[in-house]
Each structure stands twice: as C-alpha cells, then as structure tokens.
N, C-alpha and C positions, 0 to 999 in steps of 0.2 A: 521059360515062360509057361504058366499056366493057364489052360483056359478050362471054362466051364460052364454052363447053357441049362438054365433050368427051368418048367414050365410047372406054373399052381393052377386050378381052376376053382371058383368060389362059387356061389350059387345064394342067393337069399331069398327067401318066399316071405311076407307080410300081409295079415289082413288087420281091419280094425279091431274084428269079434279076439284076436288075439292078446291085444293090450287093453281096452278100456271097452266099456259100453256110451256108444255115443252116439246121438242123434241119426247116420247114415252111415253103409255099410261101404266099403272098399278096400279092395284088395290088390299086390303087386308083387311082381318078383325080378331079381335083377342075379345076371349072371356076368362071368367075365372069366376067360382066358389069360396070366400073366405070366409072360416071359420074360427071366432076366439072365444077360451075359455079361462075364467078368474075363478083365485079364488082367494076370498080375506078373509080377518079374520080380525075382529077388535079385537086388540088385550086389548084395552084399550079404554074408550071412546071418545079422541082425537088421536088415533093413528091406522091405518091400513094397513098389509103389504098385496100383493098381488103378484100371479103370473099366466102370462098367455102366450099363444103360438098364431099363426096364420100366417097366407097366404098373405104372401106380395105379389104383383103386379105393373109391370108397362108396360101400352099395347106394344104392335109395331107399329111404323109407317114408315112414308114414309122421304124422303130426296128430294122433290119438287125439291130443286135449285142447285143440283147438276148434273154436265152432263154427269157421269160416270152409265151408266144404273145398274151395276151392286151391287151399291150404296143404290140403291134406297129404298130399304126396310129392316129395323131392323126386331128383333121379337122381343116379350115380355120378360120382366127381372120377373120371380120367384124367391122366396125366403121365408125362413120360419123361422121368428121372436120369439124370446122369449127373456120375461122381467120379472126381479123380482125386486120389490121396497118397497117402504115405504112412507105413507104422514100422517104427524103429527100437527099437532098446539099446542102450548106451553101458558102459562102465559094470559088464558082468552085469548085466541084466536088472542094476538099481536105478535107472532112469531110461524111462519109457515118453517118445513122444511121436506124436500120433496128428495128422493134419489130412483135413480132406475140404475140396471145393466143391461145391453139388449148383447142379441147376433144373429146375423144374418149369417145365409144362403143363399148365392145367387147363382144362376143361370144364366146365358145367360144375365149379367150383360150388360149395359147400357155404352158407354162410347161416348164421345165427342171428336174429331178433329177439324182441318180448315184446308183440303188439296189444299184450294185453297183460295185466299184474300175473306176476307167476306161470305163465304162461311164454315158453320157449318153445319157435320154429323155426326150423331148417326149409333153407330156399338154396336154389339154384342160381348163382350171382354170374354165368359166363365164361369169360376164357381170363387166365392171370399168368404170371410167371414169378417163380421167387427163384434167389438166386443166394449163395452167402457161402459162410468160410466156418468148420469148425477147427479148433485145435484143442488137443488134450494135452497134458502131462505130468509126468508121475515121478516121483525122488522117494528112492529107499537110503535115507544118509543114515538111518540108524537099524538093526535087526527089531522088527515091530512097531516102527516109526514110520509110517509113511507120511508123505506131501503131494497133496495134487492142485491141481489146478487147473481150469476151462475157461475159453476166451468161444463166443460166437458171435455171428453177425450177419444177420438176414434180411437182406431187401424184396422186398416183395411187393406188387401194385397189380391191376385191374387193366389186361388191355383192353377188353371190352365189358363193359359190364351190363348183363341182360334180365337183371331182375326187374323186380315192378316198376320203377319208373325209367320208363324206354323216351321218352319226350327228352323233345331240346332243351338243354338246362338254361335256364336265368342265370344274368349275370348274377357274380357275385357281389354284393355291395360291402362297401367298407368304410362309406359317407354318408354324412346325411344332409340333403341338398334343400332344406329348408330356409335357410339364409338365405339363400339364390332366389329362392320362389321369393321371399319379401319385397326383394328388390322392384318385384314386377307391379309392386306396388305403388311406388314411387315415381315423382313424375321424372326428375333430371337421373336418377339411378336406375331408372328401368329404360332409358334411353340409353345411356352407357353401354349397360349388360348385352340387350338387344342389337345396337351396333355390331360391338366385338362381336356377338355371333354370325350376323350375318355377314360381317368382312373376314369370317374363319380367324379371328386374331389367336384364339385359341390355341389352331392348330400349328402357331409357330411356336409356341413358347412350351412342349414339351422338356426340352432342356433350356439351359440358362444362353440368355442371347442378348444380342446390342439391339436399341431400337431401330438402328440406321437396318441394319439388317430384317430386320420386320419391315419395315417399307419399302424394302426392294422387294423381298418377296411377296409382297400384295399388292405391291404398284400404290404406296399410299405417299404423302406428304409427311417427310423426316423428324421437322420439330414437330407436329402436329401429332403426327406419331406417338414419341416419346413423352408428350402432353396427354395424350388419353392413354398410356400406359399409366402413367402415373397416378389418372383418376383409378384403374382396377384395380392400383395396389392399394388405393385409400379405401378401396371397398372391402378387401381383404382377398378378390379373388384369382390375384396374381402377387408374387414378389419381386423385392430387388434387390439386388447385392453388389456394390462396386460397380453399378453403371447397369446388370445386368438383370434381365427380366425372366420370370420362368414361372408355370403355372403352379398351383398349392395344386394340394393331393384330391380336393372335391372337385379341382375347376379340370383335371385331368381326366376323372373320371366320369363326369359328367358334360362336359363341353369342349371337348374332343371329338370331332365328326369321328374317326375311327374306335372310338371306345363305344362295346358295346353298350354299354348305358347313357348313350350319349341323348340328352334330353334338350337338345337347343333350339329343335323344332318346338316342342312343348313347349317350350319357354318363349317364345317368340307368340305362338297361338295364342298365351294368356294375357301376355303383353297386349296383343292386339284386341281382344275382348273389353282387358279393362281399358281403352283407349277408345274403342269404337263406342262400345255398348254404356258405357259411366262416365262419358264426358258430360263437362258443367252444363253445356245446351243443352243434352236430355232432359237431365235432372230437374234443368229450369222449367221445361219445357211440362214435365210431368208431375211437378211441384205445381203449376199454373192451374194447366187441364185438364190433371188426374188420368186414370187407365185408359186407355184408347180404345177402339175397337176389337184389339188382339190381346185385350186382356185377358190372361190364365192361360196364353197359348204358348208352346215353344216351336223355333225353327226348326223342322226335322232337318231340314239341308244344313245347315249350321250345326246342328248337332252330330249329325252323322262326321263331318269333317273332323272337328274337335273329336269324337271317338277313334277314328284314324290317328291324327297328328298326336293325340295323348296317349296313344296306346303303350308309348314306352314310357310314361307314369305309373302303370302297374304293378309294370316287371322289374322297375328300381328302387324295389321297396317296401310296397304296398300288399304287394302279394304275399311276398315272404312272410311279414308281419303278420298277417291276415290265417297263414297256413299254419303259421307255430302257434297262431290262440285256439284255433281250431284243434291241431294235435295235440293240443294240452286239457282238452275235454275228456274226459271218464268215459264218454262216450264212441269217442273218435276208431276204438281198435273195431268196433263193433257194426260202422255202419257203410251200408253198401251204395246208397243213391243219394246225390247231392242235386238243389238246383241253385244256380245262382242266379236268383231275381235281377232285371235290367244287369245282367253282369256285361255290356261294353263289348272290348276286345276280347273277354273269356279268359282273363292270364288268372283271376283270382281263384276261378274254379281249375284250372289246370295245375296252378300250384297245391291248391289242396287236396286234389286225386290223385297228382304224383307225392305225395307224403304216404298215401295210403296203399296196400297190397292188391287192393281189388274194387275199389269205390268208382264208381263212374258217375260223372258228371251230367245237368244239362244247362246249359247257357239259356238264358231267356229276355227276348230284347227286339223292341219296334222290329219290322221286315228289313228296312234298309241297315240300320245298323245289325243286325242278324245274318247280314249276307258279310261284314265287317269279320265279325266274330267267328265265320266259318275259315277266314281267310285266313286269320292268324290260328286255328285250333290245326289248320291244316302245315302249316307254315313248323308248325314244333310240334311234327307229329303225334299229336293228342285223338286223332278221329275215331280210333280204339277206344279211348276213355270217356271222350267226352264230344257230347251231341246237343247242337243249336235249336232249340225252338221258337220262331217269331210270333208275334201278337203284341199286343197289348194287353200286360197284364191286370188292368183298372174293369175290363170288359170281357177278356179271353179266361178259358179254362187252362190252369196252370199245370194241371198234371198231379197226380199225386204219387203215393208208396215213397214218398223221398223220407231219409232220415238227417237230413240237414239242410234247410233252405237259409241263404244269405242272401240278404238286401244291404250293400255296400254303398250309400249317397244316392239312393233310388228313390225313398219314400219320398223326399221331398215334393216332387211333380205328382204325390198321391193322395198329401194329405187330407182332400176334402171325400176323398174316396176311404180312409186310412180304417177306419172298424171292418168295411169291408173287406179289402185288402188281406186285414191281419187273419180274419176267418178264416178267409179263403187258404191264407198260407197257415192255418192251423190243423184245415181239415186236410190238405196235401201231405201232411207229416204224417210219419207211420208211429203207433204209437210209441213212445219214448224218443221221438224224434225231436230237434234241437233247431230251434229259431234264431237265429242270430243278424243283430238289424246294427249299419256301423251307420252313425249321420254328425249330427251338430245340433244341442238346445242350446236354447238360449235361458237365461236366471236373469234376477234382482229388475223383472217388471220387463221386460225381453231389450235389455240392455248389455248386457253381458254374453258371452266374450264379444268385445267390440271389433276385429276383427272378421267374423264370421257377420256381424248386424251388418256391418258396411258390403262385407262381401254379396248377399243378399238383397240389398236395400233398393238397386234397381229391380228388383222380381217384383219386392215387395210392392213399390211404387209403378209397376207396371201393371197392379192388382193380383198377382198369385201369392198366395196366402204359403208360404213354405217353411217359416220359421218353427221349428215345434218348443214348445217350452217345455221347463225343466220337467222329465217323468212321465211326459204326455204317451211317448210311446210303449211305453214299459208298463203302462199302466190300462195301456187298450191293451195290451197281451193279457195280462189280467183277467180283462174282463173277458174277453175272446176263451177262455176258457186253458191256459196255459198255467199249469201247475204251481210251477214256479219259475221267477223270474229274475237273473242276478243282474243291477250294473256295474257298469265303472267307467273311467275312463284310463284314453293313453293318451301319451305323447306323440305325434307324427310330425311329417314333413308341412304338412298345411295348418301344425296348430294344434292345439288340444282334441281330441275325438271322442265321441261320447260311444259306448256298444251295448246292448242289451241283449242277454241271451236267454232266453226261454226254452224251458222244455213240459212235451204236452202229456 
C-alpha cells in the first residue's frame, strides 16, 4: 500500500486599477491552504485501485466590466473532493481501462450570468454537491492503431442556494386558471364551482374515485352526489372514467386546499362580489335613482378583505408574468429602485426584485392595506428587498430616485386625478426611468371588450368614472413629458390586458 500527503498554498491579490478603468476603485485578495491524501494498493501487477480526499479551491475575483458596484467582487468556491478508482492494463499492456467515482462538496459555489448584453458575472450561488462516475478506455489491436473510448456522468444540484433571490419562491404554475374565473360569472355555474369549494369536493378527487365514496367522506347525500359530480365533469373541471371521478390538472392545482396555489378562497370572494354587489335589485335600483350619496367612493373595509383573500391571485400567475416583461426591458440589468403603485399584497414587486441582483423594491398602498402588504413581504422574507410605504397616492408624496414604477389595475380609482398622477410618477423616475401602467380600455364608442364594460358597469353606474378609452393613458404619458411610449396587449387569466410602457 501506498500512501502520500501533500500540501499546495495559493494566494491571489486583485484590484480594479489592474483590469479595466471603471467608475470605482476596489480591491481583494484570497488565499488558501490545500491538502490532499491518497491511498493506493496494487492489487495486482497491472492493476491499482485507490482512494483519496482534498481541498478543492477556486479564488475570488472581481467583475471589472460591470457597472453595478455591488457586483463587483465574488469570493472563493471551497469544496472537499473524494475519489475512489481503478487503472488497469490488460493483454501486454494493449488495453488499458481506467474507472473512478468522485464526490464533491461545495461551498460558496461559483456561478455565471449576462445581466446585461456582453457582459459576464460571477456570483457566489451557496453550498451544492456533485457526484458521478468516469470511465476511460484504450485498445492497441494494431501497432499505431489506437481505440479509445469515454463514458461520464455527473449529477449535481444546489442544496442551498444563496445568491440574490433569498425570498420564498412562488409556486410554480403550469395552468391557466382563466376558465375557472369565467365560471364566476355565471349564475347556475358559479354556484356549482362555489359549492364544490366550500364542501372541499376538490380535495377528494385527487385520484380516481367512486362517488359513493366522496359522500362518505364529506358526509353528503350519495345520488346527489354523483349528480353534482356529474355537473363538474360538464364544466370540464373534473373527469370520469368507468363510474370513476378524478380532478383535471388546473382543478389539482388550483382547488386543492393543500396545493400551494390553491385559489378557492379567491374564488369564492369574487363569486360573492358579483352576487352581492351586481345583483338585478341594485342595478334596478341605480338604473332608477342614479349615484347615491357614495358616489366615487370605495369601501376601504371591503377592499382591504378582498386584498387579503386575493392575495394568492398574484403569486399564481400574475406576478410571474408581470416579472418576465419587466426582465425583458433593455433597461432591467441596469436598474436599482422600483415602486410599485397601490401594489396590494406586494408579490408583483417582490417577483420583480427577486429576478433582479440588487433592485429593491417599495410597495405603496392605503395605511390599512399597507399593514397587508407588510404581512406577506415578511411572510416570504423580502424585508431586505423590499419596503411598504402607506398614503394615498392621488394626495401623498410618492417618493422619488426610482427607475421603475408599476401601476398594476390602480389607475382606475385615479382617473379624475390621472394627468396629475402621471406627473407626479414622472418626476419620481430617475432619468431613463421606465413607467409601466397594466389596466383595461375600452374601443369601438366604450363598448368593447364586453366583458370588462359589464365587469365595471356597477362602478360606472354607481357614478365613478373608471373606464379609460382606447390610448387615453398612453397618451397622458405623452403629454406628461415621457419620451417615448410603447403599447400592446396580452392575454391573461382575466381576459385581454392592455400595458403601456413609457420611458422619461
């Protein structure tokens, strides 16, 4: 048996002034100690296995050409190596073959970006492990012929990982729960949908089941039962196969009390809205007598609820959406302060800060919803990134130095206020700062899309004026002094969406 103990020592000194000239000066140095021991055994006189441990290293350095000071410097990746293998030669020394297993420890691992065109940084991503197998080998069948051949395989994953976005991740979506929202539209289909939620029908039909069995376990009535299953599979948001019942992949994912994007709450609140608030007696009522005394006001106590119970509307969906328009701006690598106007529960601006290396956020939103929005920033630890400001924004100073402010379905309750408004979020932007407003017009005389006119129509007829016609906002930015101004639209879960982005 062999043994043998060897010790390296490395040392690396870096400043800025040594690579490139750039904005600010900084300097580092990183050393390290690495020892490594082996034991081998020839087991045979062409054959020798071995196994040995050591101190992997890889220094820290700098990110020269990046203009984010923050950026600027990695630290070192540690890790601690072990391999056990085998190398043999066979047939007078013309076949050679060679296998070793290795497994890795890593530390304040090493990773690579482009947060901006041409522009490559190294970050520190936490602790990982890889693991895998190599095998060599080599055939001399002819004098000057050789044959070789390699086979690897390396698994490797992230047990913690510490780079910039340290927040509780959003579920992943993989549906789109639009269809469901319609229903709540509907007077005998949103009673349906509404039911099953509240009796958890849901929660039995993860696998395929009998309906006798769903009535036991909810304590319900057996034909009656298998008679309202029957309606969810006409809705499309359960199956049946051979007698047997079992949810589709949106109705698992989203109306499921235990799936984290379970929106049944949501969906019940909206139910109850259009049922309370757009019944035919109002309508008659305010068709008659026109605006009442509470015209142009809204219920903060109402509202505040509905920002509670909708909170997980954001994060299944909205957000995301919202985060990847945002990081597909020219401007996104480059900017450091966001706010997001009446941003709610805060998930839209916490999706777009965690996309970013160093952007921090501030939520801005009534006092009582603002005490909301602290709840959940704290809840997915964000209070690093991102910070609540209360007020009213139609009255209050909003803050400025930001390079991106979003108004997400906020202007609406602003529009008599809306030139002002947009000023005010004009002069808050730092220059080359980026205004981005997500709402609903209306086209062809404010009749179109007729779902949003109807959605609205009690506001309207309760006297708030909140419909904006086609271009109306896009064209106060304009005049607000906003350089240039793109729109379009998308598709989402509520319908078509209209977005306007300005920059000043």
């Amino acid at each position: 048996m062999y043994k043998e103990l060897n010790f390296r020592y490395t040392e690396t000194r870096l400043d800025t002034n040594q690579t490139t000239k750039i904005a600010y000066d900084i300097e580092d140095d990183w050393s390290a100690l690495l020892p490594k021991g082996t034991l081998s055994w020839h087991i045979m006189d062409n054959a020798m296995i071995y196994a040995s441990i050591s101190r992997g290293y890889l220094a820290g350095g700098l990110n020269p050409y990046d203009t984010v000071k923050e950026r600027a410097k990695f630290d070192e990746q540690i890790s601690i190596d072990y391999e056990f293998g085998t190398k043999t030669q066979w047939l007078d020394d013309r076949l050679t073959f060679n296998m070793a297993v290795f497994y890795m420890d890593i530390e304040d691992m090493h990773v690579y970006s482009m947060p901006e065109p041409y522009v490559f940084v190294a970050s520190n991503a936490g602790e990982a492990h890889s693991k895998g197998i190599e095998v060599e080998m080599m055939a001399r069948p002819l004098k000057g012929h050789d044959i070789t051949a390699q086979f690897g395989w390396t698994d490797a994953e992230y047990d913690e990982y510490e780079g910039y976005d340290q927040m509780k991740p959003f579920p992943i979506i993989k549906h789109s729960w639009g269809t469901i929202y319609r229903f709540l539209k509907m007077k005998v289909e949103g009673a349906v949908l509404v039911t099953a939620i509240k009796c958890n029908v849901f929660d039995c039909l993860s696998e395929p089941v009998a309906a006798v069995s769903v009535a036991q376990r909810l304590n319900l009535h057996p034909k009656n039962t298998e008679l309202f299953l029957n309606a969810l599979v006409g809705m499309g948001l359960i199956e049946k196969h051979d007698g047997l019942f079992a949810n589709t992949g949106v109705s698992n994912e989203f109306m499921v009390t235990s799936s984290p994007a379970y929106l049944g709450t949501f969906f019940c609140r909206v139910h109850d809205w259009y049922e309370s608030f757009q019944s035919p007696a109002q309508m008659q009522a305010l068709l008659k007598s026109g605006p009442g005394e509470q015209a142009g006001r809204v219920d903060d106590t109402n509202w505040v609820a509905f920002t509670r119970e909708a909170s997980a509307y954001q994060y299944c969906g909205p957000a995301q959406k919202i985060a990847e328009i945002v990081r597909s701006l020219p401007e996104f690598p480059r900017m450091n302060k966001m706010l997001d106007l009446g941003g709610g529960a805060g998930f839209y601006a916490m999706a777009i800060v965690s996309a970013h290396e160093t952007m921090t956020g501030v939520v801005f939103d009534l006092p009582p919803v603002a005490d909301i929005s602290r709840e959940f920033i704290h809840e997915y630890d964000a209070g690093d990134r991102v910070s609540v400001m209360a007020g009213d924004y139609t009255a209050d100073a909003i803050g400025d130095g930001y390079d991106l402010i979003l108004a997400s379905g906020t202007l609406y309750f602003a529009k008599i206020h809306l030139n002002e408004i947009i000023g005010k979020i004009y002069n808050g932007l730092n220059p080359g700062g980026v205004f981005m407003s997500l709402h609903n017009e209306a086209s062809h005389e404010r009749t179109r899309p007729g779902d949003h006119i109807c959605d609205f129509l009690f506001y309207e007829l309760s006297g708030m004026d909140m419909i904006f016609p086609k271009g109306m906002i896009a064209e106060t930015m304009v005049q607000c002094g906003f350089k240039s101004v793109r729109s379009f639209s998308i598709e989402s879960n509520l319908g078509v969406l209209d977005i306007d982005i300005g920059k000043k």
